[in-house]
Backbone as JSON Lines, residues from 0, in Angstrom:
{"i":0,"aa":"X","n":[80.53,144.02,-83.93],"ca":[80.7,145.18,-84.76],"c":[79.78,146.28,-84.25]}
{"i":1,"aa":"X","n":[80.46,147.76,-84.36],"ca":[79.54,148.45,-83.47],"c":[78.22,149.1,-84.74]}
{"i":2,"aa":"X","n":[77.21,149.61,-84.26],"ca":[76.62,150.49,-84.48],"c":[76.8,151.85,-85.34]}
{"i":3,"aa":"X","n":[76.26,151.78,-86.75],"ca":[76.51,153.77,-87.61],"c":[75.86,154.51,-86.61]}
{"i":4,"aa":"X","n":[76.42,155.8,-86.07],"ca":[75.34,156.44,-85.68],"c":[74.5,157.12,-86.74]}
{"i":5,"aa":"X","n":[73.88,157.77,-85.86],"ca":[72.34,157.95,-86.22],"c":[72.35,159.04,-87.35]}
{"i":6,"aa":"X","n":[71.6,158.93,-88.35],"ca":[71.22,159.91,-89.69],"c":[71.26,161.05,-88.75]}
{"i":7,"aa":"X","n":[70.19,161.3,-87.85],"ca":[69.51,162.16,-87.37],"c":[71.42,163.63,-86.47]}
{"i":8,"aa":"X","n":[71.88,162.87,-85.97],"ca":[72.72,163.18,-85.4],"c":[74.26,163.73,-86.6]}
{"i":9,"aa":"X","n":[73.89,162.85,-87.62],"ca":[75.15,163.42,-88.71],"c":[74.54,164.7,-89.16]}
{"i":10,"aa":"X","n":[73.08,164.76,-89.0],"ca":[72.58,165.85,-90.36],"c":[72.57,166.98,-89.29]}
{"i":11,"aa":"X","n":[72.16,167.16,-87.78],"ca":[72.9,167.96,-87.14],"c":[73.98,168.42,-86.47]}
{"i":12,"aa":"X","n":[74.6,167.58,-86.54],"ca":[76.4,168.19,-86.67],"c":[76.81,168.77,-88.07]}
{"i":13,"aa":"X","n":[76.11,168.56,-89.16],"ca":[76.61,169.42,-90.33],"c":[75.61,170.41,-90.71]}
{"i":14,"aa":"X","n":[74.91,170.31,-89.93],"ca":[73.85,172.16,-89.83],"c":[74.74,173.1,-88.62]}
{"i":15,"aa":"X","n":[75.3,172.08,-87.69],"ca":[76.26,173.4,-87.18],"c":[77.28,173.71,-87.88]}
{"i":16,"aa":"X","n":[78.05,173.17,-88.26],"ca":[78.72,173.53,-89.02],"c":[78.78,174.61,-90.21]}
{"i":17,"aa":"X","n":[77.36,174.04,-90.99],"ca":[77.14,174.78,-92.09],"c":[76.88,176.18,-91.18]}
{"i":18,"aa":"X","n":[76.1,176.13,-89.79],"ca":[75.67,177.45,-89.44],"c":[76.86,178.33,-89.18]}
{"i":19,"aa":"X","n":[77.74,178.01,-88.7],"ca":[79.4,178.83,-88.95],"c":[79.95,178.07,-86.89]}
{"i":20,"aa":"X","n":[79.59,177.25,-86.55],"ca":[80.47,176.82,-85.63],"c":[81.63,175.47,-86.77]}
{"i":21,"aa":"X","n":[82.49,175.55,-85.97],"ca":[83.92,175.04,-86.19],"c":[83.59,173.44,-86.28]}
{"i":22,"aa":"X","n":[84.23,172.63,-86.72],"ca":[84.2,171.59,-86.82],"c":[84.07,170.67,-85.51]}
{"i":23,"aa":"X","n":[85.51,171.14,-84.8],"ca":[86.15,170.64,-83.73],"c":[85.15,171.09,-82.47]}
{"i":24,"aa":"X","n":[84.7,172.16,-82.64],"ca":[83.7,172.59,-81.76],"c":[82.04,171.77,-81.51]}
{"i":25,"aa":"X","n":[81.89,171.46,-83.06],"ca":[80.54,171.06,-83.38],"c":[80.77,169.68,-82.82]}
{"i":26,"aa":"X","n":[81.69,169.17,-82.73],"ca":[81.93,167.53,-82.4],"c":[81.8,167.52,-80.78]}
{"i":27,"aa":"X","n":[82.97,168.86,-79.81],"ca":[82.13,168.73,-78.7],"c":[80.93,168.36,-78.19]}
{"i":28,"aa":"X","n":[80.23,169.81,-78.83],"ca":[79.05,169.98,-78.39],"c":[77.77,168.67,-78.21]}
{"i":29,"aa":"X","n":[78.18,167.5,-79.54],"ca":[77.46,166.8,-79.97],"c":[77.85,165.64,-79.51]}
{"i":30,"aa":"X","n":[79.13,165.67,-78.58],"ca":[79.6,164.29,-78.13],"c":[80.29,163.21,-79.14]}
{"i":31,"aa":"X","n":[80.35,163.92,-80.31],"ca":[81.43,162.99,-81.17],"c":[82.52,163.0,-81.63]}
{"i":32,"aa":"X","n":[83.52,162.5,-82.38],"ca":[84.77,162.89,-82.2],"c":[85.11,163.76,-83.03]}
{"i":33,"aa":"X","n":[85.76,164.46,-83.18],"ca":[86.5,165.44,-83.75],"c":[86.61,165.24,-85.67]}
{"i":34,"aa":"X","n":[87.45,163.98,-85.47],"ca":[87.36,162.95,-86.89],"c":[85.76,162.66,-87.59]}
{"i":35,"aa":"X","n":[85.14,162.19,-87.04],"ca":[84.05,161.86,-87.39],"c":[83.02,163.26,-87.89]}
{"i":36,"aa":"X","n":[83.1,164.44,-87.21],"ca":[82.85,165.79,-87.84],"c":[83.24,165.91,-88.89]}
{"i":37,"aa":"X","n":[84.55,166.56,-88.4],"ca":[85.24,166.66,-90.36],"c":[84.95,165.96,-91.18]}
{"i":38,"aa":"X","n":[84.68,164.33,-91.19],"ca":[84.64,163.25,-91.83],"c":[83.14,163.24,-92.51]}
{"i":39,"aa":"X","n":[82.02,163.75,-91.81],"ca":[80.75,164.25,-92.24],"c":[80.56,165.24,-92.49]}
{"i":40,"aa":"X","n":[81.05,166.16,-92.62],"ca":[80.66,167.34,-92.97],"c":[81.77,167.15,-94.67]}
{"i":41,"aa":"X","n":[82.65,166.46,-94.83],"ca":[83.33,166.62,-95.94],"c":[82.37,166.19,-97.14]}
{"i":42,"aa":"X","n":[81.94,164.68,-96.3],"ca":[80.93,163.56,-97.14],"c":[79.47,164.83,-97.58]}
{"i":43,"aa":"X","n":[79.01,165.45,-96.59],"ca":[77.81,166.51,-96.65],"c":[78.66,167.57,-98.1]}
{"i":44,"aa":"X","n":[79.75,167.84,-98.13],"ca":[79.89,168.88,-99.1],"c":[80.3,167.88,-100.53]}
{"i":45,"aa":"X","n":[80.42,166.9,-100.23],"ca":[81.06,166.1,-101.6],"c":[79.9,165.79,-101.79]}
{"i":46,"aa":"X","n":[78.79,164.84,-101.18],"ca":[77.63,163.87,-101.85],"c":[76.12,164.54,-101.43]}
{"i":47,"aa":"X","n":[76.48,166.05,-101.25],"ca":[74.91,166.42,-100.08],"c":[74.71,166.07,-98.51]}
{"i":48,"aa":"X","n":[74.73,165.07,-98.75],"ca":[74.15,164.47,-97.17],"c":[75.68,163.57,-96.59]}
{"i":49,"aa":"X","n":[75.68,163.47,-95.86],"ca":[76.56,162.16,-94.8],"c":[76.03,161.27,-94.14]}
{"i":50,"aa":"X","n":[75.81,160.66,-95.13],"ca":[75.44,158.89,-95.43],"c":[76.39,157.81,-94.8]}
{"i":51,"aa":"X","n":[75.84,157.09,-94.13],"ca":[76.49,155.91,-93.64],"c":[76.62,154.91,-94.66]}
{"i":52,"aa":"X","n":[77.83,154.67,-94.32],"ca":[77.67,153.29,-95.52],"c":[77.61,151.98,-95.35]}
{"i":53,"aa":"X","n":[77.24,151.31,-96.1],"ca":[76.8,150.01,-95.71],"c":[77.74,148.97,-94.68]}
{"i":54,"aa":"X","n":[77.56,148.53,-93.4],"ca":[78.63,147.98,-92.67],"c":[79.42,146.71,-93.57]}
{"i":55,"aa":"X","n":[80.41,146.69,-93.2],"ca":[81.29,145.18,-93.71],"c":[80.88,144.21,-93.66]}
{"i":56,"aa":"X","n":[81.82,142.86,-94.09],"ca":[81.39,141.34,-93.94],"c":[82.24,140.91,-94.91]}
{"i":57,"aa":"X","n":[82.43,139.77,-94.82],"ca":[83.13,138.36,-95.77],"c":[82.64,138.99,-96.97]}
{"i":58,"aa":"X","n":[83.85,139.8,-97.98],"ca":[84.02,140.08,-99.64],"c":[84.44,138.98,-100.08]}
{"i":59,"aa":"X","n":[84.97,137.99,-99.55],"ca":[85.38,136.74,-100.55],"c":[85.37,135.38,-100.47]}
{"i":60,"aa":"X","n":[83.36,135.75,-99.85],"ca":[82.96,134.32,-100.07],"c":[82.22,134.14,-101.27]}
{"i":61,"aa":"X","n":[82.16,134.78,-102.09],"ca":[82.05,134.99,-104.02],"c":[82.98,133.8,-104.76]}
{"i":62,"aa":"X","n":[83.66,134.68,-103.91],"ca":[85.22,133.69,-104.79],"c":[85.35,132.48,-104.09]}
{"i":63,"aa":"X","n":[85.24,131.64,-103.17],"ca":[84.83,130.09,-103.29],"c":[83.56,130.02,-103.54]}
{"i":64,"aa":"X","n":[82.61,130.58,-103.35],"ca":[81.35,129.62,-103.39],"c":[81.17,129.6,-104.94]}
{"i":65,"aa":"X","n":[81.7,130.75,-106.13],"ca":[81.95,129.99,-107.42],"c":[82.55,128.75,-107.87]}
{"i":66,"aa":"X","n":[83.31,128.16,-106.76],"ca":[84.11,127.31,-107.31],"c":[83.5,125.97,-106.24]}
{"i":67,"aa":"X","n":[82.5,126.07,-105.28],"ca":[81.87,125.38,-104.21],"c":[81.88,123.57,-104.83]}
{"i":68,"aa":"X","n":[81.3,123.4,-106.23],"ca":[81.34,122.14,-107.08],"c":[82.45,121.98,-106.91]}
{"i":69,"aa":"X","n":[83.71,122.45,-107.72],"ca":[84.9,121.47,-107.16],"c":[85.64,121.48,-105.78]}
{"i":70,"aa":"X","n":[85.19,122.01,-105.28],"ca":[86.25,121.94,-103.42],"c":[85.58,121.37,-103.19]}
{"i":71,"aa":"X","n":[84.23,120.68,-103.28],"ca":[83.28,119.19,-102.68],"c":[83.8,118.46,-103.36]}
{"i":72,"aa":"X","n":[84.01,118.37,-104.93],"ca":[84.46,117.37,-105.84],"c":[85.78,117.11,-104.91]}
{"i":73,"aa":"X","n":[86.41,117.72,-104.8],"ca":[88.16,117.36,-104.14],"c":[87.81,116.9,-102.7]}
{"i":74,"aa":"X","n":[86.6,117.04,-102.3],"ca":[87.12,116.73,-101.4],"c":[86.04,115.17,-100.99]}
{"i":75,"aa":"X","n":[85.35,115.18,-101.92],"ca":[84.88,113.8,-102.03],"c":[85.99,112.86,-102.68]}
{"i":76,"aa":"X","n":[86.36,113.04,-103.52],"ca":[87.45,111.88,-104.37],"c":[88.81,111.74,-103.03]}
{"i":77,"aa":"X","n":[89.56,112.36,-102.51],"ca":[90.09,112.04,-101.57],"c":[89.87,112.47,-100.43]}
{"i":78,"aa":"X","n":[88.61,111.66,-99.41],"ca":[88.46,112.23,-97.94],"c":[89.13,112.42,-96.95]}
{"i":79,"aa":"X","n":[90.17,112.54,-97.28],"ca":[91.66,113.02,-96.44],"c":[91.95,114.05,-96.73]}
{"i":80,"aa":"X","n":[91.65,114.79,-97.21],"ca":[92.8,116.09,-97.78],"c":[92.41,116.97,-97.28]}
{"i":81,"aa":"X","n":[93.83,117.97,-97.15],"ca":[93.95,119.12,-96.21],"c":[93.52,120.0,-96.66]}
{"i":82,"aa":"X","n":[93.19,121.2,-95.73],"ca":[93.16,122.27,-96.68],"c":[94.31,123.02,-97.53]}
{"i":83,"aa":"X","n":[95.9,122.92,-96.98],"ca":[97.07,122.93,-97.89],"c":[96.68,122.01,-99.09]}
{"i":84,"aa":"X","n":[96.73,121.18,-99.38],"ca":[96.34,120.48,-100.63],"c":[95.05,120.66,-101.5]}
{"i":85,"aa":"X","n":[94.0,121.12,-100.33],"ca":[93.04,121.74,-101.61],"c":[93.26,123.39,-102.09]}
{"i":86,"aa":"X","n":[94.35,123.67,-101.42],"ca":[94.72,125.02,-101.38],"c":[95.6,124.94,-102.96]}
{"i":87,"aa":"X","n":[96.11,123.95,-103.08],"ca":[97.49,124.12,-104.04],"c":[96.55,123.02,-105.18]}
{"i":88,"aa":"X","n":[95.85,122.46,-105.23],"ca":[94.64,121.98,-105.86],"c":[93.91,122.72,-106.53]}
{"i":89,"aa":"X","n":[93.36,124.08,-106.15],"ca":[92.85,124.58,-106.99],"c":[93.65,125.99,-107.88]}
{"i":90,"aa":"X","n":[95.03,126.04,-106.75],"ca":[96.17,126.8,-107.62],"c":[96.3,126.17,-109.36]}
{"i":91,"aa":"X","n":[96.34,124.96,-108.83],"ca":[96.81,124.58,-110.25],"c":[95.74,124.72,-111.71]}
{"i":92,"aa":"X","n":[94.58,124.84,-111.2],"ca":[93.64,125.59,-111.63],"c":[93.38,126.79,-112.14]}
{"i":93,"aa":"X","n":[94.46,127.44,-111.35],"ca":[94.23,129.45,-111.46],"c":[93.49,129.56,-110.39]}
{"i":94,"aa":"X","n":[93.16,129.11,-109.4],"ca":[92.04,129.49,-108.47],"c":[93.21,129.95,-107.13]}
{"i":95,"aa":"X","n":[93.38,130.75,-106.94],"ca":[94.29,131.3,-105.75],"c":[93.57,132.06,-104.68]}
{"i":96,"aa":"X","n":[93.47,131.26,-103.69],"ca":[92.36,131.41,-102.49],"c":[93.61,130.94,-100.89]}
{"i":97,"aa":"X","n":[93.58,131.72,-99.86],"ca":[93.8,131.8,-98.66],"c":[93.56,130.14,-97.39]}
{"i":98,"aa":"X","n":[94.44,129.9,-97.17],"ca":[93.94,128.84,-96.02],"c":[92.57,129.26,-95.78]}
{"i":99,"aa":"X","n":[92.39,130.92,-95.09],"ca":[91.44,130.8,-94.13],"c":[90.04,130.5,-94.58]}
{"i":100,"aa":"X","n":[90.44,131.77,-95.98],"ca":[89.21,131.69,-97.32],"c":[88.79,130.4,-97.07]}
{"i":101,"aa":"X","n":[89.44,129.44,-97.72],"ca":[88.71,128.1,-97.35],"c":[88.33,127.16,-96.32]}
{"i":102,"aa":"X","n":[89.0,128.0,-94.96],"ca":[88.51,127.75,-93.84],"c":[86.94,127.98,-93.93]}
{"i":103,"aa":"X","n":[86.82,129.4,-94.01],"ca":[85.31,130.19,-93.88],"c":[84.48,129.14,-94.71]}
{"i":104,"aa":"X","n":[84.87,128.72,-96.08],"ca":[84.23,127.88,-96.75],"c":[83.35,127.07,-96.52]}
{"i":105,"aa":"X","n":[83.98,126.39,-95.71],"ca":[83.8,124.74,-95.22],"c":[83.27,124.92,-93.65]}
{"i":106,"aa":"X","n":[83.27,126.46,-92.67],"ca":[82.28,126.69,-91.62],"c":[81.63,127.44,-92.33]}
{"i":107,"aa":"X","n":[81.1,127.95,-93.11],"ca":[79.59,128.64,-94.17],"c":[78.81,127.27,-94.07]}
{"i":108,"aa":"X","n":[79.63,126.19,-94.61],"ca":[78.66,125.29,-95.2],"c":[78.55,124.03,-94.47]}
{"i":109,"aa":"X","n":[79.03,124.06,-93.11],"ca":[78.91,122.95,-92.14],"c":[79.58,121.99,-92.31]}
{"i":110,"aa":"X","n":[80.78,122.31,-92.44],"ca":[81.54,120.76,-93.26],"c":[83.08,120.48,-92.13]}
{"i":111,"aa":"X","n":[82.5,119.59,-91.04],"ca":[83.84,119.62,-90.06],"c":[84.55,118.28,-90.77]}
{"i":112,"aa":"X","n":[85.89,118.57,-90.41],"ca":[87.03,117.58,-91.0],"c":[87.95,117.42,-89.73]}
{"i":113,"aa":"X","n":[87.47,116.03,-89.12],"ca":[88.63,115.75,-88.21],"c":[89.23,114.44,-88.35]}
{"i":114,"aa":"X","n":[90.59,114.82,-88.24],"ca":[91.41,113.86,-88.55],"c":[91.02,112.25,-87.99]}
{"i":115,"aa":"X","n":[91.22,112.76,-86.55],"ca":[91.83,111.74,-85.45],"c":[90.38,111.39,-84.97]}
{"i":116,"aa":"X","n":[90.21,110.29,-84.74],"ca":[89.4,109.42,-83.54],"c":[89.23,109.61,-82.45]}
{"i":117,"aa":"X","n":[88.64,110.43,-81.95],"ca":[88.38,110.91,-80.51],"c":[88.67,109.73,-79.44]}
{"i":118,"aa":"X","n":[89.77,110.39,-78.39],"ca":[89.74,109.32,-77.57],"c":[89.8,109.79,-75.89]}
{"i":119,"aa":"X","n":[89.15,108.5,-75.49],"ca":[88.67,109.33,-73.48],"c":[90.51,109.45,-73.11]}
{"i":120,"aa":"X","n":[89.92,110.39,-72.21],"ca":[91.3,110.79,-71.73],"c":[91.49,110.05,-70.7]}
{"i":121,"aa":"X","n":[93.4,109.71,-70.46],"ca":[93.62,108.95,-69.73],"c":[94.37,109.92,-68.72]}
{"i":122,"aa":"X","n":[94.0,109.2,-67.48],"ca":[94.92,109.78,-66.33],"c":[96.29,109.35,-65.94]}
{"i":123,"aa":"X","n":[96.51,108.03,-66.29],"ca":[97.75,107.8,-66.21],"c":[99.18,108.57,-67.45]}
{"i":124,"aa":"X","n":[98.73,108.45,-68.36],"ca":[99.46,108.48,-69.51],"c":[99.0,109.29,-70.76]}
{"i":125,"aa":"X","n":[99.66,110.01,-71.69],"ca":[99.02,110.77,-72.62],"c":[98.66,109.44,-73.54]}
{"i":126,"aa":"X","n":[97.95,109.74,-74.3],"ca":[97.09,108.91,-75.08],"c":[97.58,109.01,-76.86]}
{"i":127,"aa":"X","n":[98.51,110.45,-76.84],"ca":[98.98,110.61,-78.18],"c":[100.25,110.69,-78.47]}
């Protein structure tokens, strides 16, 4: 994920601006894009300043790790089960959560699930 630029660099692209160069101009001059001018200087007339905002990340690991007790419970009582079945497991619940959602789940919290028995590979013949 990249980098906000810099406070220092938003608050002078919207002093040119404010000083009477052009938007599209002020973004030249300053090496940034065109979008990103307008886009700060709008934020500078709506909130004062043009503030970066806080970067992204996983919004909905809230929503399993409330429910973290039973997706261990399910998945202790039958140590087979998929994530389709703990998927439609906690539907029946009201809990309506994503394969991946509960992918992320279970790599948050170190929890590998493999089926099959690892086996050396053969050169003659597939093995599965």
């Amino acid at each position: 994920m990249t980098k906000a630029l810099s406070q220092d660099l938003r608050d002078r692209v919207v002093a040119a601006i404010d000083g009477g160069m052009s938007r599209r101009g002020a973004a030249i001059r300053f090496g940034v894009s065109a979008a990103s001018a307008i886009r700060w200087h709008q934020l500078a007339c709506t909130y004062g300043r043009a503030v970066a905002k806080t970067p992204g990340g996983d919004r909905r690991s809230s929503k399993t790790d409330a429910h973290a007790g039973l997706i261990l419970s399910l998945l202790e009582e039958n140590g087979d089960i998929t994530l389709v079945e703990i998927q439609s497991a906690l539907g029946e619940r009201g809990i309506h959560v994503g394969i991946g959602t509960l992918w992320r789940f279970f790599d948050r919290h170190g929890i590998t699930r493999k089926k099959r028995v690892g086996m050396r590979s053969s050169k003659t013949a597939q093995t599965s």
